[in-house]
DRENLOSE-960989 format. One record per atom (N, C-alpha, C): x, y, z. Coordinates in steps of 0.1 Angstrom, whole numbers, padded with zeros to 4 digits, always signed. Example, Ala and Ser with C-alpha at 12.3 -4.5 7.8 and 13.67 -1.06 7.14 Angstrom:
+0132-0057+0078 +0123-0045+0078 +0132-0033+0078 +0128-0022+0071 +0137-0011+0071 +0129+0000+0079 
***
This chain:
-0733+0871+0259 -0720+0867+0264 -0720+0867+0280 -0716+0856+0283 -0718+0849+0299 -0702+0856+0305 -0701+0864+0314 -0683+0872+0315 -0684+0864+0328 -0695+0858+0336 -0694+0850+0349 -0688+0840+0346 -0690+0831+0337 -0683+0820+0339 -0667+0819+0345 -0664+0811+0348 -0652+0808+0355 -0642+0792+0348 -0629+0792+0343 -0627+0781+0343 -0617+0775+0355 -0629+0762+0359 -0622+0759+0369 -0614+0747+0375 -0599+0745+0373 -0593+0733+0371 -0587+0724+0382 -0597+0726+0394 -0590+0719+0403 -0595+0703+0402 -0599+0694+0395 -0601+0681+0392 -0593+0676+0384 -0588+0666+0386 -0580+0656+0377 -0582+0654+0364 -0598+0654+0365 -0605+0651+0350 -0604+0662+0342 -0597+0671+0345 -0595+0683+0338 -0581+0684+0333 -0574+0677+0337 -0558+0674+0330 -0561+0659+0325 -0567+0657+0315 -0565+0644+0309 -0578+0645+0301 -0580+0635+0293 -0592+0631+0284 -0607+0631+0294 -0616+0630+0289 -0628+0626+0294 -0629+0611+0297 -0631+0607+0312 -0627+0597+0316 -0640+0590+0313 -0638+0577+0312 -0653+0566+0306 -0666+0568+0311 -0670+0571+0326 -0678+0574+0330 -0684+0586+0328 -0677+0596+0331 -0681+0609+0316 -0683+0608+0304 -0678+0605+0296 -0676+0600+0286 -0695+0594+0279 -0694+0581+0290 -0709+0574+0291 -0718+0582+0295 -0717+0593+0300 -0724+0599+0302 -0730+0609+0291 -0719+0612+0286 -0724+0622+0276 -0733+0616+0262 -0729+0602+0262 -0731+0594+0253 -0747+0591+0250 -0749+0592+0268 -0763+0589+0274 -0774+0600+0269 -0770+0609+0270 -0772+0624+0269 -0779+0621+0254 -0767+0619+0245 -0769+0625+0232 -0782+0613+0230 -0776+0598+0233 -0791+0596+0226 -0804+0595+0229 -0808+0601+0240 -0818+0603+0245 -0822+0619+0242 -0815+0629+0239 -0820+0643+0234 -0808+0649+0220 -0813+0642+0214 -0804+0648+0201 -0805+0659+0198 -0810+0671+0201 -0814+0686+0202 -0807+0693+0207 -0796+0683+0218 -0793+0689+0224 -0772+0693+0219 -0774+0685+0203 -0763+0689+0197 -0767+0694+0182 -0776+0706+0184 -0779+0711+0168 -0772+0713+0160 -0760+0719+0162 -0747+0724+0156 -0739+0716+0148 -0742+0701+0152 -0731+0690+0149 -0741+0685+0135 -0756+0681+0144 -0769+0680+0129 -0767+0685+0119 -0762+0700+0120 -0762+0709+0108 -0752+0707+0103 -0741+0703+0106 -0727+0702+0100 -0732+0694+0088 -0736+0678+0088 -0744+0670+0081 -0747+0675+0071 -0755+0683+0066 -0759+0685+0058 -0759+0700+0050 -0750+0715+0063 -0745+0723+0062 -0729+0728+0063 -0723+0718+0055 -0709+0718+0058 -0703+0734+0052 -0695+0742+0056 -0693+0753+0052 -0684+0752+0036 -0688+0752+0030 -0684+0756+0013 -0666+0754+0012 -0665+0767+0018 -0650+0769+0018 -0636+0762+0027 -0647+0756+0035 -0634+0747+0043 -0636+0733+0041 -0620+0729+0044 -0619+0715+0035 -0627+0706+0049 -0628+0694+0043 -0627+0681+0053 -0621+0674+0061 -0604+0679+0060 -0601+0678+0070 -0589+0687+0071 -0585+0692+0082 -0574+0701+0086 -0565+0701+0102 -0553+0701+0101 -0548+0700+0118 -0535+0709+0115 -0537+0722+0125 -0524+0732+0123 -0515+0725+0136 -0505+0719+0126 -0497+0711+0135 -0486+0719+0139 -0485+0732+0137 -0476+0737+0140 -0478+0750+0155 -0492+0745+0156 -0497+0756+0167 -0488+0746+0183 -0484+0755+0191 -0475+0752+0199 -0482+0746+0216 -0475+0742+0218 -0482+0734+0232 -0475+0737+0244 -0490+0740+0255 -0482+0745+0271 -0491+0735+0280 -0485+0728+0282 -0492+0717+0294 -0497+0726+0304 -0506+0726+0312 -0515+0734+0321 -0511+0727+0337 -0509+0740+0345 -0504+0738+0358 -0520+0730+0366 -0521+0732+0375 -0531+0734+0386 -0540+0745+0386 -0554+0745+0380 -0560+0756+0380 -0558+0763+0369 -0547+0763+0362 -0547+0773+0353 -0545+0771+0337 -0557+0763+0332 -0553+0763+0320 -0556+0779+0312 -0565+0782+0315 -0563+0796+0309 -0553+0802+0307 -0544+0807+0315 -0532+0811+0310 -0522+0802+0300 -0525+0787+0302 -0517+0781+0292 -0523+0779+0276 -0537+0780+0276 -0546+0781+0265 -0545+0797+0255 -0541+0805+0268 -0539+0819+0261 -0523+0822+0256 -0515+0811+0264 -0503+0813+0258 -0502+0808+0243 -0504+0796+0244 -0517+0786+0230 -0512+0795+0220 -0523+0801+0217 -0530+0809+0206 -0521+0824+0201 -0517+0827+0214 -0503+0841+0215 -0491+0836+0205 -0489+0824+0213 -0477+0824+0205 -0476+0816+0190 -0488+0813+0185 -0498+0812+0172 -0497+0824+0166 -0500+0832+0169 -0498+0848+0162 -0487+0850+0160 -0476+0851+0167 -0464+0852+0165 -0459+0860+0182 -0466+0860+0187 -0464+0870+0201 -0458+0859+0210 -0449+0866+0218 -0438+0857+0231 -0445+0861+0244 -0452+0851+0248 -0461+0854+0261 -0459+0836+0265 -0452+0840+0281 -0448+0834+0288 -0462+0829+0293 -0467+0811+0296 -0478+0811+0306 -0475+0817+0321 -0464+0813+0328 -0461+0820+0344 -0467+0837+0338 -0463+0840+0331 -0463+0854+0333 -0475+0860+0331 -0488+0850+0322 -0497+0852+0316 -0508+0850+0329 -0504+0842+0335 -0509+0838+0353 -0515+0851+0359 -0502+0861+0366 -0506+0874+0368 -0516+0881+0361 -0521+0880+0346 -0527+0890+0336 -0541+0882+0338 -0545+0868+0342 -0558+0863+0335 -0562+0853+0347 -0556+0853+0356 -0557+0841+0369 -0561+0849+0381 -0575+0845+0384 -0582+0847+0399 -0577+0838+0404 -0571+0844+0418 -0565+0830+0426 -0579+0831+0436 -0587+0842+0441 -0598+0834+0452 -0609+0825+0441 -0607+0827+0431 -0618+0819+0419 -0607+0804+0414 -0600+0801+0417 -0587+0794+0407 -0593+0791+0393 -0592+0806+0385 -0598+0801+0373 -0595+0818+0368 -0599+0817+0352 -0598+0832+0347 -0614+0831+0342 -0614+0844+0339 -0628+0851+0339 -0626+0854+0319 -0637+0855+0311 -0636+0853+0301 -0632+0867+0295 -0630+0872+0303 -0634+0892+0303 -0617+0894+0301 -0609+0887+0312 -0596+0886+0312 -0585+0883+0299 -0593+0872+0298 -0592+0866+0285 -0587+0871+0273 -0602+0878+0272 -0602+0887+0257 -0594+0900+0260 -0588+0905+0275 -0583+0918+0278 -0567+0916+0275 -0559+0903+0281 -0547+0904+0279 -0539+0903+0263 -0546+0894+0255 -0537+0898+0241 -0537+0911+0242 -0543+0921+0247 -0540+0938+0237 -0526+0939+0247 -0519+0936+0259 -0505+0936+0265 -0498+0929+0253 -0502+0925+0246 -0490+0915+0240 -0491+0925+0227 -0502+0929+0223 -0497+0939+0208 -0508+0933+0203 -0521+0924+0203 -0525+0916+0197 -0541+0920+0199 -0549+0918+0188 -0562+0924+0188 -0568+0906+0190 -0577+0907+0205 -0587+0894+0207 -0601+0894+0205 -0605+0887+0199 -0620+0890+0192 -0628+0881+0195 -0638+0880+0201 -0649+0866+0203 -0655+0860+0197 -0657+0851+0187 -0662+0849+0175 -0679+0844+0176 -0689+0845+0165 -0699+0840+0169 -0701+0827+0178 -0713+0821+0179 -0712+0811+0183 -0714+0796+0178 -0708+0801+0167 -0713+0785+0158 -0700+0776+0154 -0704+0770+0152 -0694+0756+0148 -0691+0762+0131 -0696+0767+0128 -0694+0775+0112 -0683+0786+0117 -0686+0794+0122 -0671+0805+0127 -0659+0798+0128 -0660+0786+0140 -0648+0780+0147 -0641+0774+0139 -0650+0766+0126 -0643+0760+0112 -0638+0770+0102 -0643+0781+0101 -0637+0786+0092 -0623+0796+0096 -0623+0799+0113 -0606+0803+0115 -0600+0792+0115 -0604+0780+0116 -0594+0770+0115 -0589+0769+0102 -0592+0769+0089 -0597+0771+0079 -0585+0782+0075 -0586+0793+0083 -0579+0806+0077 -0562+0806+0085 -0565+0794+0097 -0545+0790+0101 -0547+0797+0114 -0561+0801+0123 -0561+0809+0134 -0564+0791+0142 -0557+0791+0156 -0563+0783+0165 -0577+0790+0170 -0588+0783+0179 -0596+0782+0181 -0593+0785+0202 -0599+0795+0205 -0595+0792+0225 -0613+0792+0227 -0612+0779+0231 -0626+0779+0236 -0627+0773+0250 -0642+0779+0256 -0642+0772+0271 -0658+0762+0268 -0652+0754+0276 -0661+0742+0278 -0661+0736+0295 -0674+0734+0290 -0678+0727+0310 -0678+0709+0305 -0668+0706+0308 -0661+0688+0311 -0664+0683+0322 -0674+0692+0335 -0678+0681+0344 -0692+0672+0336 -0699+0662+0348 -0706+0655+0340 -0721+0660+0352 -0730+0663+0341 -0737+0672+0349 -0747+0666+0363 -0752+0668+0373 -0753+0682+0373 -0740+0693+0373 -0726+0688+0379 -0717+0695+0382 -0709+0698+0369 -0708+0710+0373 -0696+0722+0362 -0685+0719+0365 -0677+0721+0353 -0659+0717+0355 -0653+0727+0345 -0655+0741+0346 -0653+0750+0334 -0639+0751+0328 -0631+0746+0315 -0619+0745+0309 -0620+0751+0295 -0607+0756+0295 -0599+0761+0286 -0590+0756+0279 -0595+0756+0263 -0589+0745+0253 -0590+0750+0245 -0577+0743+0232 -0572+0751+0217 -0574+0745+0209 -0590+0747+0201 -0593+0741+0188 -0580+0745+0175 -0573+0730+0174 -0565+0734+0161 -0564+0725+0148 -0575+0717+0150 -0578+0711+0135 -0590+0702+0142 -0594+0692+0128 -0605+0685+0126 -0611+0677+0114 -0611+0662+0111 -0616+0652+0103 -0631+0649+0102 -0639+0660+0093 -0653+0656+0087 -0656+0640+0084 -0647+0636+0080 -0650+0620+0078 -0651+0611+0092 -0639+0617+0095 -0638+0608+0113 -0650+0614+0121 -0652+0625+0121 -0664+0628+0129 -0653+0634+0139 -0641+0641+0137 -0633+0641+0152 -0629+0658+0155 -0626+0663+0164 -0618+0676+0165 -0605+0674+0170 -0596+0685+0171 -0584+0677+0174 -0576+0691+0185 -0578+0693+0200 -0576+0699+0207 -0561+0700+0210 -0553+0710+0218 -0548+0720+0228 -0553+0715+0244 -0551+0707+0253 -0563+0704+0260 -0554+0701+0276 -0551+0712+0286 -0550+0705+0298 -0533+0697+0295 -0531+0686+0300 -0518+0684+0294 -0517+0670+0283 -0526+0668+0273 -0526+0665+0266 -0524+0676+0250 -0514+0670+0245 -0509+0677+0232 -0517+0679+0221 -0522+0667+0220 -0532+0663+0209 -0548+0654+0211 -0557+0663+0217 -0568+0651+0224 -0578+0654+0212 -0583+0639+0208 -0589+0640+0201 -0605+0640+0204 -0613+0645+0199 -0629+0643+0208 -0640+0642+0195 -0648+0634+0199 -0654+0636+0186 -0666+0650+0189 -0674+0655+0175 -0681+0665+0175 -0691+0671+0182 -0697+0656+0180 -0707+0654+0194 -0708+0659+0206 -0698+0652+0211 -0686+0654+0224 -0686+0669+0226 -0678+0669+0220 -0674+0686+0221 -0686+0698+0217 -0695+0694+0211 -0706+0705+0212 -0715+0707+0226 -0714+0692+0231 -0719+0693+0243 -0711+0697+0255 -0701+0701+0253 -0690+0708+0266 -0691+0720+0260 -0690+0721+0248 -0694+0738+0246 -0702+0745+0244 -0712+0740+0244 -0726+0745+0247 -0729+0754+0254 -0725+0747+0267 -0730+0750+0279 -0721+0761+0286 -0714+0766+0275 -0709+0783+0280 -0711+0787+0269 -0723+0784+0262 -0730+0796+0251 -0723+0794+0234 -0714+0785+0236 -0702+0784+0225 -0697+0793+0224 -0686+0797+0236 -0678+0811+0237 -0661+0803+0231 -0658+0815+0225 -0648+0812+0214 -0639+0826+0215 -0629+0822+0215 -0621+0837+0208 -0610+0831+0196 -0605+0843+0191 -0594+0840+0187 -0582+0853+0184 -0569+0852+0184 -0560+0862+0185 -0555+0866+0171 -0553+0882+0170 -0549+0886+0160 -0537+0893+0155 -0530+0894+0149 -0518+0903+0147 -0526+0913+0140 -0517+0927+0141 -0529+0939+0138 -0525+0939+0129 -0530+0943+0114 -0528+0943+0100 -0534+0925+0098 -0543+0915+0103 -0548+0911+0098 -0560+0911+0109 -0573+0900+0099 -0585+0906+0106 -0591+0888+0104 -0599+0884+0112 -0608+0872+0117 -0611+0863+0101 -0616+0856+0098 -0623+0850+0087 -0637+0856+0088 -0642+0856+0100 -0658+0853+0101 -0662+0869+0106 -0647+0878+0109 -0652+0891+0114 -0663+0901+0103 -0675+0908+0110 -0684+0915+0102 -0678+0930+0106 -0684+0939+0101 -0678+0953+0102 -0683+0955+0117 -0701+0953+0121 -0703+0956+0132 -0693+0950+0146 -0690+0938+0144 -0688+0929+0153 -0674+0934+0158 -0664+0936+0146 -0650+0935+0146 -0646+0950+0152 -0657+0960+0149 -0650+0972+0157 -0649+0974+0170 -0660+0971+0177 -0658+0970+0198 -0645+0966+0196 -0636+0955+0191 -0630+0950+0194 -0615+0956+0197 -0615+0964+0181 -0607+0975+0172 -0606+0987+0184 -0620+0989+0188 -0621+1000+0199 -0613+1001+0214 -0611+0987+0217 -0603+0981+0228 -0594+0979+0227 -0583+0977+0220 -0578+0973+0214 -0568+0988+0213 -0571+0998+0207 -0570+1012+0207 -0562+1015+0219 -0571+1010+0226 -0566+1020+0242 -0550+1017+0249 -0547+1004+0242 -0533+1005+0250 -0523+1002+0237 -0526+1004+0224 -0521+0997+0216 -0509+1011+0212 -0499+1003+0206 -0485+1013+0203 -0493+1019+0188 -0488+1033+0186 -0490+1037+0171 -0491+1030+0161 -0481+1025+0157 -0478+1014+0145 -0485+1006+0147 -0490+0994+0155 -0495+0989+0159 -0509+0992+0156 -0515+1001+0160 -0529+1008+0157 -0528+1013+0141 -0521+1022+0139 -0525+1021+0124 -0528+1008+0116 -0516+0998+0119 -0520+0985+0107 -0532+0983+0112 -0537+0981+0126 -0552+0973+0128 -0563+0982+0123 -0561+0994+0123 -0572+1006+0114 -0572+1003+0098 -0556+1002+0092 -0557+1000+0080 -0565+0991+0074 -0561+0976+0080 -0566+0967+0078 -0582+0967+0079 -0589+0973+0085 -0606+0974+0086 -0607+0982+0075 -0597+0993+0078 -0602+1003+0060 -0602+0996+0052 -0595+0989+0048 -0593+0978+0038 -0606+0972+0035 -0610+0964+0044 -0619+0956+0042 -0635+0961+0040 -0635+0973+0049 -0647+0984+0055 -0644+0998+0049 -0643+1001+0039 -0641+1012+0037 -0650+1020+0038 -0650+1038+0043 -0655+1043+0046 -0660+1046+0060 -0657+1035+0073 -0662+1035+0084 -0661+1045+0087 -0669+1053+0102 -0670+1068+0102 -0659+1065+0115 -0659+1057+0122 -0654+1056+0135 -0636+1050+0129 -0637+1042+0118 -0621+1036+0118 -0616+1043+0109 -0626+1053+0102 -0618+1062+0094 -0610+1073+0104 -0619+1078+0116 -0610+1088+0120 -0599+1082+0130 -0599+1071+0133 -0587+1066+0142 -0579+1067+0130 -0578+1058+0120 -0568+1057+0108 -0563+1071+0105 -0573+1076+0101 -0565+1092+0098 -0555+1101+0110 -0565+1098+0119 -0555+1107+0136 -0543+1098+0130 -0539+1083+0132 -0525+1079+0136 -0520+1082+0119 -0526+1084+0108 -0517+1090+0098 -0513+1106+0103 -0523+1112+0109 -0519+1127+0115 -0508+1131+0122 -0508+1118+0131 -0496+1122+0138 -0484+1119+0138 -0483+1104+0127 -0470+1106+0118 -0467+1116+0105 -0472+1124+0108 -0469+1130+0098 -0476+1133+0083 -0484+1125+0078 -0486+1118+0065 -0503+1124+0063 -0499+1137+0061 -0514+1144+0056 -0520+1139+0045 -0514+1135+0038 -0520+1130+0022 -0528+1117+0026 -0520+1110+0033 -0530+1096+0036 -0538+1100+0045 -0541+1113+0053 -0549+1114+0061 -0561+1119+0058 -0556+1126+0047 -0568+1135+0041 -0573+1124+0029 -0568+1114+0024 -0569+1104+0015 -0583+1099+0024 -0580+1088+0036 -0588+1082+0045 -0600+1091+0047 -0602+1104+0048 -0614+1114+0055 -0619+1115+0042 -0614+1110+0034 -0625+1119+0020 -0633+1104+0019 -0626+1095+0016 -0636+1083+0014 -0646+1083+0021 -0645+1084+0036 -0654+1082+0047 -0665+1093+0045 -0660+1105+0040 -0671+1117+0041 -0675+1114+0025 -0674+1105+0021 -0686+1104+0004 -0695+1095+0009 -0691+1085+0023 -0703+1079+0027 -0710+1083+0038 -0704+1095+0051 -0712+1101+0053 -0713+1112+0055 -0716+1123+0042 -0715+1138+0040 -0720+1144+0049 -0729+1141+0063 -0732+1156+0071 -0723+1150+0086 -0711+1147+0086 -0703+1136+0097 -0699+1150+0097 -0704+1157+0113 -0693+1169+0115 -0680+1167+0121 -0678+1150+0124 -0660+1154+0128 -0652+1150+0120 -0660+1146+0107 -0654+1139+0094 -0647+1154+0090 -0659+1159+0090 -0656+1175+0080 -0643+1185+0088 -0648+1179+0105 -0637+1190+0109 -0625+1184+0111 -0621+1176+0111 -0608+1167+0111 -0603+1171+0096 -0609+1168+0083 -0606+1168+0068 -0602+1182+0066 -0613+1196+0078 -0606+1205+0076 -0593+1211+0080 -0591+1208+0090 -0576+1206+0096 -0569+1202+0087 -0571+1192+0081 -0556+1187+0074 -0556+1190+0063 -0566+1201+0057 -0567+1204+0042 -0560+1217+0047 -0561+1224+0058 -0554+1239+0063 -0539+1234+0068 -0534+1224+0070 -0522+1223+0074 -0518+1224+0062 -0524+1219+0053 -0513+1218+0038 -0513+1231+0031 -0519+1237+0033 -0520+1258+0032 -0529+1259+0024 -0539+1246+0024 -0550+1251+0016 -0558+1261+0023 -0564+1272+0024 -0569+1274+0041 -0585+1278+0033 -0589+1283+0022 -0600+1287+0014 -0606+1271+0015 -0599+1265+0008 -0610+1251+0011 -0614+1245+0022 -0605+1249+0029 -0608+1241+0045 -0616+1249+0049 -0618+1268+0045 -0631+1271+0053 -0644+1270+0044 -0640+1266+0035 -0654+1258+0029 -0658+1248+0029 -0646+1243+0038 -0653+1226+0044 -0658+1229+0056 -0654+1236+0066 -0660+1238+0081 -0670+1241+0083 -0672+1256+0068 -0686+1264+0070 -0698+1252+0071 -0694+1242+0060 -0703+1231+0059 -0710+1223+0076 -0701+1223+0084 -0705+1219+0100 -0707+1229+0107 -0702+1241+0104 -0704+1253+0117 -0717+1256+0117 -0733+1253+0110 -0740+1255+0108 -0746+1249+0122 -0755+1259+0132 -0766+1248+0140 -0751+1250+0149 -0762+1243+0159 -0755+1236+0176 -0751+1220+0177 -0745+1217+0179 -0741+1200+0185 -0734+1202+0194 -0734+1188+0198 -0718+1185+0204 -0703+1188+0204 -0702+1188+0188 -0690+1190+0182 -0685+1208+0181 -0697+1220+0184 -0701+1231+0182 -0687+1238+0187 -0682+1234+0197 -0670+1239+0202 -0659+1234+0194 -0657+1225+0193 -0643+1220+0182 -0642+1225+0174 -0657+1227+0167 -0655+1233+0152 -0656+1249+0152 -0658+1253+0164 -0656+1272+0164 -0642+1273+0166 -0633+1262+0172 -0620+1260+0173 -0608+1260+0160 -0620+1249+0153 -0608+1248+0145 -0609+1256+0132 -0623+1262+0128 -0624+1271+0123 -0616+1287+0124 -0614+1294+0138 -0609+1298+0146 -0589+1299+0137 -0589+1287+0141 -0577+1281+0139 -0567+1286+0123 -0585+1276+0113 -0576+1285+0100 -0577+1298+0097 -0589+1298+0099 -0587+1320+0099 -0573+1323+0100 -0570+1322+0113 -0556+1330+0115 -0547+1322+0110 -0547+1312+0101 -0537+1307+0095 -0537+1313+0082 -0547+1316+0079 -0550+1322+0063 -0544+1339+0070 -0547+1342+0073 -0547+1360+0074 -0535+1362+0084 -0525+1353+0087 -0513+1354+0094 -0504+1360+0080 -0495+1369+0086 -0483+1373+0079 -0477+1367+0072 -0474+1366+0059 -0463+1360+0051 -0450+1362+0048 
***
C-alpha cells in the first residue's frame, strides 16, 4: 500500500471525461503492451462465478467535486451509500491537504470511523471490486488520469458495470454517470497499485473480506467507535470468524460492560476451545464466571494461567486475587 500517493485535482481534465488525446493515448498504450492490462485479460476468461454480467447501483448518490477535492466528494460518495450523513464541505476539513490540494489515502480510510463507519481497503483485483459491486457496496478508487509521463491522481466511485459492453460505470469529478471501458480503467488504476476501499456499516462485513485482512481494520475502527457500534462490528466477525482470539475479547469486553455476562462468557468459551492455553482468554472467562458467584470454577480456570511468568503474570495474580476474596467474603 502506496499511503504517498496524492489525489490531485487541479486540471480541467480531471472534472470531465478523458479527453481524446488522452484517451489516444491510452489506446496507444494498450496496443502496443497488452501486459500492461492483465486484470481485464483475465476477466475473459476468469469471470467471477457469482457476479452477474451486468450491474449499475443506481441508487448510489452523487457529489460533483469542487477544485482539488474530489476526495472529499468521492468519500461523501460511498458514506452516504452506507446510510451515513457526511456533508462533502465538512468532509474537506477531515481528508483535504490544502499545501498538497489533494487527500492522502491514509485519510481516506481514517475518516469513515468519524461517521460510525468501518473502511476497509480491498485487495487489488478487479475480482474484489466486482464482487462489492455485486454485494450493493460502491467501489472508492484512486486512479492516475494524467497521460503519462505526468500524474493526475483522482478519486472515483465504481458503481456498476456491463461484461458484454466491455464498460464500468463511475462516480467521477462532475460527471454523474462516466462511462469507461475496462481497459481504460485498469490502466488509470494500476498505477496506484489498484488501491480500492469500500465503507461499511458495523454489523455488516466486505464480500471479499478474509479473517486476516478484515481485523486491522476492526482494530481501527475500535478506537473511536461508540459501544453499540463496536459490539455489532465484533459480532458480526464472530459470526463469520468464530473463535477469533483478538475479536473474541473485544466482543466479550463490550458484552461486559453492558451488562450481559452470559453472552460474555458464551463468546470466551468458544474462543478458548480454539485456543486453550490463551492466558487472557482464561483470565477474562475467569472474571465473568466469578461475577456470576461461580468463584470454585473460576479458580479452576485461573489456576489453569497462573502457572509460569508472562506478560499477563500481573493481571492474573490480580484477578485471581480478586475471586479469592470474593469467595471467602462474608455472606
Amino acid at each position: 500500500m502506496n499511503l504517498g500517493l496524492l489525489a490531485l485535482q487541479g486540471l480541467r481534465a480531471l472534472r470531465r471525461p478523458l479527453g481524446l488525446l488522452a484517451l489516444l493515448g491510452l489506446i496507444g498504450a494498450l496496443a502496443g503492451c497488452a501486459q500492461m492490462v492483465p486484470q481485464t485479460i483475465g476477466l475473459r476468461s476468469g469471470w467471477p462465478a457469482e457476479v452477474p454480467r451486468q450491474l449499475e447501483l443506481d441508487a448510489v448518490p452523487f457529489f460533483a467535486q469542487s477544485d482539488y477535492q474530489c476526495g472529499p466528494a468521492a468519500l461523501a460518495t460511498v458514506l452516504h451509500a452506507s446510510g451515513a450523513q457526511a456533508d462533502p464541505d465538512a468532509l474537506v476539513r477531515q481528508v483535504y491537504l490544502p499545501s498538497r490540494q489533494g487527500s492522502l489515502q491514509v485519510e481516506m480510510l481514517a475518516a469513515p470511523r468519524l461517521h460510525g463507519r468501518v473502511a476497509w481497503q480491498l485487495p487489488p483485483h478487479y475480482d474484489a471490486l466486482l464482487r462489492e459491486l455485486a454485494a450493493g457496496r460502491p467501489v472508492l478508487v484512486l486512479q492516475d488520469v494524467g497521460l503519462p509521463p505526468f500524474a493526475n491522481w483522482h478519486y472515483a466511485v465504481v458503481v456498476g458495470f456491463n461484461y458484454e459492453a466491455g464498460e464500468l460505470y463511475l462516480r467521477s469529478g462532475t460527471t454523474r454517470r462516466e462511462v469507461v471501458p475496462f481497459t481504460i480503467f485498469e490502466l488509470t488504476w494500476r498505477r496506484s497499485g489498484y488501491w480500492a476501499m469500500v465503507v461499511n456499516k458495523p454489523g455488516t462485513l466486505p464480500a471479499t473480506a478474509t479473517e486476516a485482512s478484515y481485523l486491522p481494520a476492526l482494530l481501527a475502527f475500535e478506537r473511536s467507535a461508540q459501544p453499540e457500534e463496536s459490539r455489532r462490528a465484533w459480532a458480526a466477525f464472530a459470526q463469520r470468524w468464530p473463535g477469533n482470539r483478538l475479536a473474541s475479547l473485544a466482543l466479550a469486553n463490550r458484552h461486559y460492560e453492558a451488562h450481559d455476562l452470559l453472552q460474555a462468557e458464551a463468546v470466551l468459551q468458544v474462543a478458548l476451545q480454539k485456543h486453550p492455553e490463551s492466558p487472557e482468554l482464561i483470565n477474562n472467562l475467569a472474571q465473568v464466571v466469578s461475577d456470576q458467584g461461580r468463584h470454585a470454577e473460576a479458580l479452576a480456570l485461573i489456576d489453569r494461567a497462573a502457572v509460569g511468568e508472562g506478560p499477563f503474570a500481573a493481571d492474573i495474580a490480580t484477578t485471581r486475587a480478586g475471586i479469592v476474596q470474593r469467595r471467602d467474603a462474608p455472606r
